[in-house]
C-alpha positions in Angstrom: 0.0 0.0 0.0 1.3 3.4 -0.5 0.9 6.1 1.6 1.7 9.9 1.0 3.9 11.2 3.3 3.0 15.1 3.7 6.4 16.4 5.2 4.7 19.9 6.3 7.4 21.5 4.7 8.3 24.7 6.6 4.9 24.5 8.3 3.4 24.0 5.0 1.2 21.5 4.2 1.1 20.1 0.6 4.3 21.3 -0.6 7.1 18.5 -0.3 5.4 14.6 0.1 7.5 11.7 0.5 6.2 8.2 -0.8 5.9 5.3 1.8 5.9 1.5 0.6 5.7 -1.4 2.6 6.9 -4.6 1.6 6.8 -8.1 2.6 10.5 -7.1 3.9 10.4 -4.0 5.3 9.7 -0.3 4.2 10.1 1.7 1.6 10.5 5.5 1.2 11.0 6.9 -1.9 12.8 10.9 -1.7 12.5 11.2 2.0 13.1 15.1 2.0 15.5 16.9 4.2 16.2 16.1 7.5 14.6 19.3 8.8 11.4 17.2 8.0 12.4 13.8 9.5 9.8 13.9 12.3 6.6 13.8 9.5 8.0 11.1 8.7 8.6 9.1 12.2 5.2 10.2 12.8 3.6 8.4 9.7 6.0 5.5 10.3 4.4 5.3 14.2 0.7 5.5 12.2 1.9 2.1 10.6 3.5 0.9 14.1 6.8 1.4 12.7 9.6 3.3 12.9 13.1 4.2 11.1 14.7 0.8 12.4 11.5 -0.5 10.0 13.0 1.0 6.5 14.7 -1.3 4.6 15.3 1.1 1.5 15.2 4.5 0.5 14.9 5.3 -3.5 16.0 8.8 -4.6 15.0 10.2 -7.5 17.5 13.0 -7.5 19.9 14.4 -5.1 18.3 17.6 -4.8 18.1 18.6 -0.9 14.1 19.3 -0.9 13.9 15.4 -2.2 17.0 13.5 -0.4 19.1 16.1 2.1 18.0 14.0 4.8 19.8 10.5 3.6 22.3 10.9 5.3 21.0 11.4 8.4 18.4 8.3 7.7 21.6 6.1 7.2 22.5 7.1 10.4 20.0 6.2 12.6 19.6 2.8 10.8 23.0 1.3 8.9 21.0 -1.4 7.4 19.3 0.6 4.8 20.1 0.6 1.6 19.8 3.6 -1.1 19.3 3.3 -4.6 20.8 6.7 -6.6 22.0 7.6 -10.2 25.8 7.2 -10.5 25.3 10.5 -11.6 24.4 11.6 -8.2 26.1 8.7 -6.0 28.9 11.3 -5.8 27.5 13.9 -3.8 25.6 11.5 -1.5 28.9 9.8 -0.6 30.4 13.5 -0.1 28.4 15.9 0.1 30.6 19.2 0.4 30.2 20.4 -3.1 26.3 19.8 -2.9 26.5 22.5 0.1 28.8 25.1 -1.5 26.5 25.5 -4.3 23.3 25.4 -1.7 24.9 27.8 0.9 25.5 30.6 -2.4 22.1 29.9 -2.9 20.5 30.0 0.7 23.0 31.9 3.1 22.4 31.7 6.3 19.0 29.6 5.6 20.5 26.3 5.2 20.3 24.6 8.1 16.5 26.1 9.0 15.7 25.0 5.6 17.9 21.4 5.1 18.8 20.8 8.6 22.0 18.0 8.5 23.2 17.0 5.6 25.4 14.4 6.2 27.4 12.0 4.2 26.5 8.3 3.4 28.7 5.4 3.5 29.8 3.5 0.3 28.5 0.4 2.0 25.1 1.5 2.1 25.1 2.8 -1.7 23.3 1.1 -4.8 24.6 2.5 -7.9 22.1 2.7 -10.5 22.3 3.4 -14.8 18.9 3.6 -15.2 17.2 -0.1 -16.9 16.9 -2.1 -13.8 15.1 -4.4 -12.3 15.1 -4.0 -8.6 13.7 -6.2 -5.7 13.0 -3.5 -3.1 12.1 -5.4 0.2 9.8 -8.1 -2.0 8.4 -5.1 -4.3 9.6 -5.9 -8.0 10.5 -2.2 -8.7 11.9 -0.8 -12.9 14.5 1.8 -13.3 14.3 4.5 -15.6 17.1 7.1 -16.1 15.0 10.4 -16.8 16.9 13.8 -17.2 15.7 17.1 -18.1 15.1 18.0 -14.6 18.4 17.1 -13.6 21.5 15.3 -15.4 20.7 12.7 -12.4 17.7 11.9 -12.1 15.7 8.4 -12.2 12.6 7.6 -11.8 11.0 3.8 -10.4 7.8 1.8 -11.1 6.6 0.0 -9.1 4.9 -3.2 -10.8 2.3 -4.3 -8.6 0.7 -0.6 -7.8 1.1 0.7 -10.8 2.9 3.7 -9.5 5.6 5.9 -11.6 7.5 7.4 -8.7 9.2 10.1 -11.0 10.4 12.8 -8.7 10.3 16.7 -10.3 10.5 14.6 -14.0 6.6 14.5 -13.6 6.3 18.2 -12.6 4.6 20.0 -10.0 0.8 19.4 -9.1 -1.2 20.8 -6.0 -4.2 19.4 -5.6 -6.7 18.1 -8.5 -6.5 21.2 -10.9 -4.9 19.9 -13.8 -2.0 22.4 -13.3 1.6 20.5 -14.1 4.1 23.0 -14.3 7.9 22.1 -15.1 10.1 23.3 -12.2 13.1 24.4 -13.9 15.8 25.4 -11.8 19.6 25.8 -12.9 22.0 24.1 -13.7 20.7 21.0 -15.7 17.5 21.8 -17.1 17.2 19.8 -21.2 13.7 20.1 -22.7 14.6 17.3 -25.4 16.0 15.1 -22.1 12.8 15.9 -20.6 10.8 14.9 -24.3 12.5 11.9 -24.3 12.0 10.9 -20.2 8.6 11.5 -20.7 8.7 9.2 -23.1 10.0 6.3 -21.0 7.7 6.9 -18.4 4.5 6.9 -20.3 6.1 3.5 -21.9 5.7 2.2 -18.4 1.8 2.7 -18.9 1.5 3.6 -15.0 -1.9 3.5 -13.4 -0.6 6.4 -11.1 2.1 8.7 -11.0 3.8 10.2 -8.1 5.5 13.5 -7.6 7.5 15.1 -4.8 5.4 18.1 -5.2 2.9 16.8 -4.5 1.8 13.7 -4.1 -0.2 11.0 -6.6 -2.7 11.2 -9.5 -4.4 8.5 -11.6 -4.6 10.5 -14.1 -1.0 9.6 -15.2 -2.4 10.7 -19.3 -3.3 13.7 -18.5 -0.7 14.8 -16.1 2.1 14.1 -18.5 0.2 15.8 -21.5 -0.4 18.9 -19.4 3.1 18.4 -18.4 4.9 18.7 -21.6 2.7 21.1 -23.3 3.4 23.7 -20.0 7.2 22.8 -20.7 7.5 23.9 -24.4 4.9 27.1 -23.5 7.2 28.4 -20.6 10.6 27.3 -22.3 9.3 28.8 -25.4 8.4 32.3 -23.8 12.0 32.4 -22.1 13.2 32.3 -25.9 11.2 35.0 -26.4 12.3 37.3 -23.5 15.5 36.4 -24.1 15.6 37.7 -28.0 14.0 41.3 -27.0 17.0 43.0 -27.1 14.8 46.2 -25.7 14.7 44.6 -22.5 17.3 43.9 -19.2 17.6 40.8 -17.8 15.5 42.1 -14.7 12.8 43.2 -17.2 13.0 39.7 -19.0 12.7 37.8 -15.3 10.1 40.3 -14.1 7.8 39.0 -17.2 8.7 35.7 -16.6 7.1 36.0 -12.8 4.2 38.1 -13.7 3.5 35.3 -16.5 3.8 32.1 -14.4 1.5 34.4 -11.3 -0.9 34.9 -13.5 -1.0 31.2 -15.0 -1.4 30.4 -11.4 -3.8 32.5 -10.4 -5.7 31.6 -13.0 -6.0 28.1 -12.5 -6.1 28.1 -8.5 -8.6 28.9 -6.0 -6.2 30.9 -3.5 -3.0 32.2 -2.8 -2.2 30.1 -0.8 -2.6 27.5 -3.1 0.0 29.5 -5.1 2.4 29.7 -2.6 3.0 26.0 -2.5 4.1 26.2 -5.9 6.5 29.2 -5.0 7.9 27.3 -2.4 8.5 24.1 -4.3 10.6 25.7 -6.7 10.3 29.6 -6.8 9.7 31.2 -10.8 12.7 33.1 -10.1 14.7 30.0 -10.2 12.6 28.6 -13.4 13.4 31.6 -14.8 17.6 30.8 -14.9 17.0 27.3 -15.5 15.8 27.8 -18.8 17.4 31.1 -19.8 20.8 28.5 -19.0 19.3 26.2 -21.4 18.7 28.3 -24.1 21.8 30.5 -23.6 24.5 27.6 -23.4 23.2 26.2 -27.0 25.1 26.5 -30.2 22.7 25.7 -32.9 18.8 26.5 -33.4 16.1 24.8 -31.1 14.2 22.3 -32.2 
Protein backbone atom coordinates (compact mmCIF):
# COMPACT_ATOMS: atom_id res chain seq x y z
CA UNK A 1 0.00 0.00 0.00
CA UNK A 2 1.25 3.39 -0.50
CA UNK A 3 0.88 6.10 1.63
CA UNK A 4 1.70 9.91 0.95
CA UNK A 5 3.88 11.18 3.26
CA UNK A 6 2.96 15.09 3.71
CA UNK A 7 6.38 16.43 5.16
CA UNK A 8 4.72 19.90 6.32
CA UNK A 9 7.43 21.53 4.73
CA UNK A 10 8.34 24.73 6.63
CA UNK A 11 4.91 24.49 8.27
CA UNK A 12 3.43 24.05 5.00
CA UNK A 13 1.19 21.54 4.25
CA UNK A 14 1.11 20.11 0.59
CA UNK A 15 4.30 21.31 -0.61
CA UNK A 16 7.11 18.49 -0.29
CA UNK A 17 5.43 14.61 0.07
CA UNK A 18 7.48 11.69 0.46
CA UNK A 19 6.25 8.23 -0.79
CA UNK A 20 5.88 5.34 1.80
CA UNK A 21 5.87 1.51 0.58
CA UNK A 22 5.65 -1.37 2.58
CA UNK A 23 6.91 -4.56 1.58
CA UNK A 24 6.78 -8.11 2.60
CA UNK A 25 10.48 -7.06 3.90
CA UNK A 26 10.38 -4.04 5.29
CA UNK A 27 9.66 -0.32 4.16
CA UNK A 28 10.12 1.71 1.58
CA UNK A 29 10.52 5.49 1.25
CA UNK A 30 10.96 6.88 -1.88
CA UNK A 31 12.80 10.92 -1.67
CA UNK A 32 12.46 11.21 2.02
CA UNK A 33 13.13 15.05 2.00
CA UNK A 34 15.49 16.88 4.17
CA UNK A 35 16.24 16.07 7.53
CA UNK A 36 14.65 19.35 8.84
CA UNK A 37 11.37 17.20 8.01
CA UNK A 38 12.36 13.79 9.51
CA UNK A 39 9.80 13.90 12.26
CA UNK A 40 6.62 13.80 9.54
CA UNK A 41 8.00 11.12 8.67
CA UNK A 42 8.60 9.14 12.23
CA UNK A 43 5.18 10.16 12.81
CA UNK A 44 3.62 8.36 9.74
CA UNK A 45 6.03 5.49 10.31
CA UNK A 46 4.36 5.32 14.15
CA UNK A 47 0.70 5.48 12.20
CA UNK A 48 1.90 2.07 10.60
CA UNK A 49 3.48 0.87 14.07
CA UNK A 50 6.81 1.36 12.69
CA UNK A 51 9.58 3.27 12.87
CA UNK A 52 13.06 4.22 11.08
CA UNK A 53 14.74 0.84 12.44
CA UNK A 54 11.54 -0.53 10.01
CA UNK A 55 13.01 0.99 6.51
CA UNK A 56 14.66 -1.34 4.57
CA UNK A 57 15.27 1.14 1.47
CA UNK A 58 15.19 4.54 0.52
CA UNK A 59 14.90 5.31 -3.51
CA UNK A 60 16.03 8.79 -4.57
CA UNK A 61 14.98 10.20 -7.53
CA UNK A 62 17.53 13.05 -7.55
CA UNK A 63 19.91 14.37 -5.12
CA UNK A 64 18.33 17.64 -4.84
CA UNK A 65 18.12 18.59 -0.89
CA UNK A 66 14.10 19.31 -0.86
CA UNK A 67 13.93 15.37 -2.16
CA UNK A 68 17.03 13.51 -0.42
CA UNK A 69 19.12 16.09 2.11
CA UNK A 70 18.05 13.97 4.82
CA UNK A 71 19.78 10.49 3.63
CA UNK A 72 22.33 10.87 5.28
CA UNK A 73 21.00 11.40 8.45
CA UNK A 74 18.42 8.31 7.72
CA UNK A 75 21.60 6.06 7.22
CA UNK A 76 22.45 7.10 10.38
CA UNK A 77 20.00 6.17 12.57
CA UNK A 78 19.63 2.82 10.77
CA UNK A 79 23.01 1.31 8.93
CA UNK A 80 20.98 -1.43 7.36
CA UNK A 81 19.31 0.55 4.78
CA UNK A 82 20.05 0.64 1.61
CA UNK A 83 19.84 3.63 -1.06
CA UNK A 84 19.29 3.29 -4.64
CA UNK A 85 20.80 6.71 -6.60
CA UNK A 86 22.02 7.60 -10.22
CA UNK A 87 25.78 7.16 -10.45
CA UNK A 88 25.28 10.48 -11.65
CA UNK A 89 24.40 11.63 -8.21
CA UNK A 90 26.07 8.73 -6.01
CA UNK A 91 28.92 11.31 -5.80
CA UNK A 92 27.53 13.94 -3.79
CA UNK A 93 25.55 11.48 -1.54
CA UNK A 94 28.87 9.79 -0.61
CA UNK A 95 30.42 13.52 -0.12
CA UNK A 96 28.44 15.93 0.06
CA UNK A 97 30.63 19.19 0.37
CA UNK A 98 30.23 20.41 -3.12
CA UNK A 99 26.33 19.82 -2.85
CA UNK A 100 26.50 22.54 0.10
CA UNK A 101 28.85 25.10 -1.51
CA UNK A 102 26.46 25.50 -4.31
CA UNK A 103 23.33 25.39 -1.75
CA UNK A 104 24.94 27.82 0.94
CA UNK A 105 25.55 30.58 -2.35
CA UNK A 106 22.06 29.87 -2.93
CA UNK A 107 20.46 29.99 0.65
CA UNK A 108 22.96 31.93 3.07
CA UNK A 109 22.42 31.69 6.31
CA UNK A 110 19.03 29.62 5.62
CA UNK A 111 20.54 26.26 5.24
CA UNK A 112 20.26 24.63 8.10
CA UNK A 113 16.49 26.15 8.99
CA UNK A 114 15.73 24.96 5.64
CA UNK A 115 17.87 21.40 5.12
CA UNK A 116 18.84 20.80 8.60
CA UNK A 117 21.99 18.04 8.55
CA UNK A 118 23.21 16.97 5.57
CA UNK A 119 25.41 14.40 6.20
CA UNK A 120 27.38 12.03 4.17
CA UNK A 121 26.50 8.33 3.45
CA UNK A 122 28.74 5.36 3.54
CA UNK A 123 29.84 3.50 0.32
CA UNK A 124 28.54 0.40 1.98
CA UNK A 125 25.08 1.45 2.14
CA UNK A 126 25.07 2.79 -1.71
CA UNK A 127 23.31 1.10 -4.84
CA UNK A 128 24.59 2.52 -7.91
CA UNK A 129 22.06 2.73 -10.55
CA UNK A 130 22.33 3.37 -14.75
CA UNK A 131 18.87 3.56 -15.25
CA UNK A 132 17.19 -0.05 -16.93
CA UNK A 133 16.93 -2.06 -13.81
CA UNK A 134 15.15 -4.35 -12.34
CA UNK A 135 15.12 -4.03 -8.58
CA UNK A 136 13.67 -6.17 -5.74
CA UNK A 137 13.01 -3.53 -3.12
CA UNK A 138 12.08 -5.38 0.19
CA UNK A 139 9.78 -8.07 -2.04
CA UNK A 140 8.39 -5.06 -4.32
CA UNK A 141 9.55 -5.87 -7.97
CA UNK A 142 10.50 -2.21 -8.75
CA UNK A 143 11.86 -0.84 -12.89
CA UNK A 144 14.48 1.82 -13.34
CA UNK A 145 14.28 4.54 -15.61
CA UNK A 146 17.13 7.08 -16.13
CA UNK A 147 14.97 10.37 -16.85
CA UNK A 148 16.85 13.77 -17.18
CA UNK A 149 15.67 17.08 -18.06
CA UNK A 150 15.14 18.04 -14.64
CA UNK A 151 18.45 17.09 -13.61
CA UNK A 152 21.53 15.31 -15.44
CA UNK A 153 20.75 12.69 -12.37
CA UNK A 154 17.69 11.91 -12.08
CA UNK A 155 15.75 8.37 -12.21
CA UNK A 156 12.58 7.57 -11.84
CA UNK A 157 10.98 3.83 -10.40
CA UNK A 158 7.78 1.76 -11.15
CA UNK A 159 6.61 -0.01 -9.13
CA UNK A 160 4.94 -3.15 -10.84
CA UNK A 161 2.33 -4.31 -8.56
CA UNK A 162 0.70 -0.60 -7.83
CA UNK A 163 1.12 0.65 -10.79
CA UNK A 164 2.85 3.74 -9.52
CA UNK A 165 5.56 5.86 -11.59
CA UNK A 166 7.53 7.41 -8.69
CA UNK A 167 9.24 10.15 -11.02
CA UNK A 168 10.37 12.84 -8.75
CA UNK A 169 10.34 16.67 -10.34
CA UNK A 170 10.52 14.64 -13.97
CA UNK A 171 6.57 14.49 -13.56
CA UNK A 172 6.25 18.17 -12.64
CA UNK A 173 4.59 20.03 -9.98
CA UNK A 174 0.76 19.44 -9.11
CA UNK A 175 -1.17 20.78 -5.98
CA UNK A 176 -4.15 19.39 -5.60
CA UNK A 177 -6.67 18.12 -8.47
CA UNK A 178 -6.48 21.24 -10.89
CA UNK A 179 -4.88 19.91 -13.84
CA UNK A 180 -2.04 22.37 -13.25
CA UNK A 181 1.62 20.49 -14.05
CA UNK A 182 4.12 22.96 -14.26
CA UNK A 183 7.90 22.10 -15.10
CA UNK A 184 10.14 23.25 -12.19
CA UNK A 185 13.09 24.41 -13.89
CA UNK A 186 15.84 25.42 -11.82
CA UNK A 187 19.56 25.82 -12.93
CA UNK A 188 22.02 24.09 -13.72
CA UNK A 189 20.67 21.04 -15.71
CA UNK A 190 17.55 21.80 -17.14
CA UNK A 191 17.23 19.83 -21.24
CA UNK A 192 13.73 20.11 -22.73
CA UNK A 193 14.61 17.35 -25.44
CA UNK A 194 15.97 15.13 -22.11
CA UNK A 195 12.77 15.85 -20.59
CA UNK A 196 10.83 14.89 -24.27
CA UNK A 197 12.55 11.88 -24.32
CA UNK A 198 12.00 10.92 -20.18
CA UNK A 199 8.64 11.49 -20.74
CA UNK A 200 8.69 9.17 -23.08
CA UNK A 201 9.95 6.31 -21.04
CA UNK A 202 7.65 6.93 -18.40
CA UNK A 203 4.49 6.87 -20.35
CA UNK A 204 6.14 3.46 -21.91
CA UNK A 205 5.66 2.16 -18.43
CA UNK A 206 1.78 2.71 -18.87
CA UNK A 207 1.50 3.59 -15.04
CA UNK A 208 -1.87 3.50 -13.38
CA UNK A 209 -0.56 6.38 -11.07
CA UNK A 210 2.10 8.71 -11.04
CA UNK A 211 3.77 10.25 -8.13
CA UNK A 212 5.54 13.52 -7.62
CA UNK A 213 7.47 15.15 -4.81
CA UNK A 214 5.35 18.11 -5.16
CA UNK A 215 2.91 16.77 -4.46
CA UNK A 216 1.75 13.65 -4.06
CA UNK A 217 -0.24 10.97 -6.62
CA UNK A 218 -2.69 11.25 -9.53
CA UNK A 219 -4.37 8.51 -11.64
CA UNK A 220 -4.62 10.50 -14.10
CA UNK A 221 -0.96 9.60 -15.23
CA UNK A 222 -2.36 10.72 -19.34
CA UNK A 223 -3.32 13.67 -18.49
CA UNK A 224 -0.69 14.76 -16.11
CA UNK A 225 2.12 14.08 -18.47
CA UNK A 226 0.25 15.83 -21.48
CA UNK A 227 -0.43 18.92 -19.35
CA UNK A 228 3.08 18.44 -18.36
CA UNK A 229 4.85 18.72 -21.63
CA UNK A 230 2.70 21.12 -23.32
CA UNK A 231 3.40 23.72 -20.03
CA UNK A 232 7.17 22.80 -20.67
CA UNK A 233 7.49 23.86 -24.36
CA UNK A 234 4.92 27.12 -23.49
CA UNK A 235 7.23 28.41 -20.62
CA UNK A 236 10.65 27.31 -22.29
CA UNK A 237 9.26 28.76 -25.44
CA UNK A 238 8.38 32.31 -23.76
CA UNK A 239 11.97 32.39 -22.13
CA UNK A 240 13.21 32.32 -25.88
CA UNK A 241 11.24 34.95 -26.37
CA UNK A 242 12.32 37.30 -23.51
CA UNK A 243 15.48 36.44 -24.07
CA UNK A 244 15.58 37.67 -27.98
CA UNK A 245 13.96 41.31 -27.03
CA UNK A 246 16.98 43.03 -27.15
CA UNK A 247 14.77 46.25 -25.75
CA UNK A 248 14.73 44.56 -22.48
CA UNK A 249 17.35 43.87 -19.22
CA UNK A 250 17.57 40.84 -17.80
CA UNK A 251 15.53 42.14 -14.67
CA UNK A 252 12.79 43.20 -17.21
CA UNK A 253 12.95 39.68 -18.99
CA UNK A 254 12.69 37.80 -15.32
CA UNK A 255 10.12 40.30 -14.07
CA UNK A 256 7.80 39.04 -17.24
CA UNK A 257 8.73 35.69 -16.58
CA UNK A 258 7.09 36.00 -12.80
CA UNK A 259 4.18 38.07 -13.66
CA UNK A 260 3.53 35.27 -16.53
CA UNK A 261 3.83 32.12 -14.39
CA UNK A 262 1.52 34.38 -11.32
CA UNK A 263 -0.91 34.88 -13.49
CA UNK A 264 -0.98 31.16 -14.96
CA UNK A 265 -1.35 30.41 -11.36
CA UNK A 266 -3.79 32.50 -10.38
CA UNK A 267 -5.67 31.59 -13.03
CA UNK A 268 -5.97 28.09 -12.53
CA UNK A 269 -6.08 28.10 -8.48
CA UNK A 270 -8.60 28.91 -5.99
CA UNK A 271 -6.16 30.92 -3.49
CA UNK A 272 -2.98 32.24 -2.84
CA UNK A 273 -2.19 30.12 -0.81
CA UNK A 274 -2.61 27.49 -3.05
CA UNK A 275 -0.04 29.54 -5.14
CA UNK A 276 2.37 29.69 -2.60
CA UNK A 277 3.01 26.00 -2.47
CA UNK A 278 4.10 26.20 -5.88
CA UNK A 279 6.48 29.23 -4.99
CA UNK A 280 7.86 27.25 -2.41
CA UNK A 281 8.47 24.10 -4.32
CA UNK A 282 10.57 25.72 -6.67
CA UNK A 283 10.26 29.65 -6.79
CA UNK A 284 9.67 31.24 -10.81
CA UNK A 285 12.72 33.07 -10.09
CA UNK A 286 14.65 29.98 -10.22
CA UNK A 287 12.59 28.64 -13.43
CA UNK A 288 13.41 31.57 -14.81
CA UNK A 289 17.59 30.85 -14.87
CA UNK A 290 17.03 27.34 -15.55
CA UNK A 291 15.82 27.84 -18.84
CA UNK A 292 17.43 31.13 -19.81
CA UNK A 293 20.76 28.53 -19.03
CA UNK A 294 19.32 26.16 -21.41
CA UNK A 295 18.70 28.35 -24.08
CA UNK A 296 21.83 30.52 -23.58
CA UNK A 297 24.52 27.60 -23.41
CA UNK A 298 23.19 26.15 -27.00
CA UNK A 299 25.08 26.47 -30.18
CA UNK A 300 22.71 25.72 -32.92
CA UNK A 301 18.77 26.48 -33.42
CA UNK A 302 16.07 24.75 -31.09
CA UNK A 303 14.16 22.30 -32.21
Amino acid sequence: MLETVDLEFQGRGGVIAAGLLEGPRGMVVVDPGPASTLEALRSALARRGKSLSDVAAILVTHIHLDHSGGVGVLVRENPAVRVFVHERGAAHILDPSKLLGSAGRLYGDRMQMLWGDILPVPATSVQVLKGGEALDVAGLEVLVAYTPGHASHHVSYFETSSGTAFVGDTGGIRVGAPLLVMPPTPPPDIDVEAWDASLALIRAWKPRRVFITHFGGFDDPEAHLDDLQRRLHETAGFVRVLLGDESLSDEQRLAAFVDRMMGIFRAALPDEAWVQRYQLAVPAEHCWQGLARYWRKRTGPPV
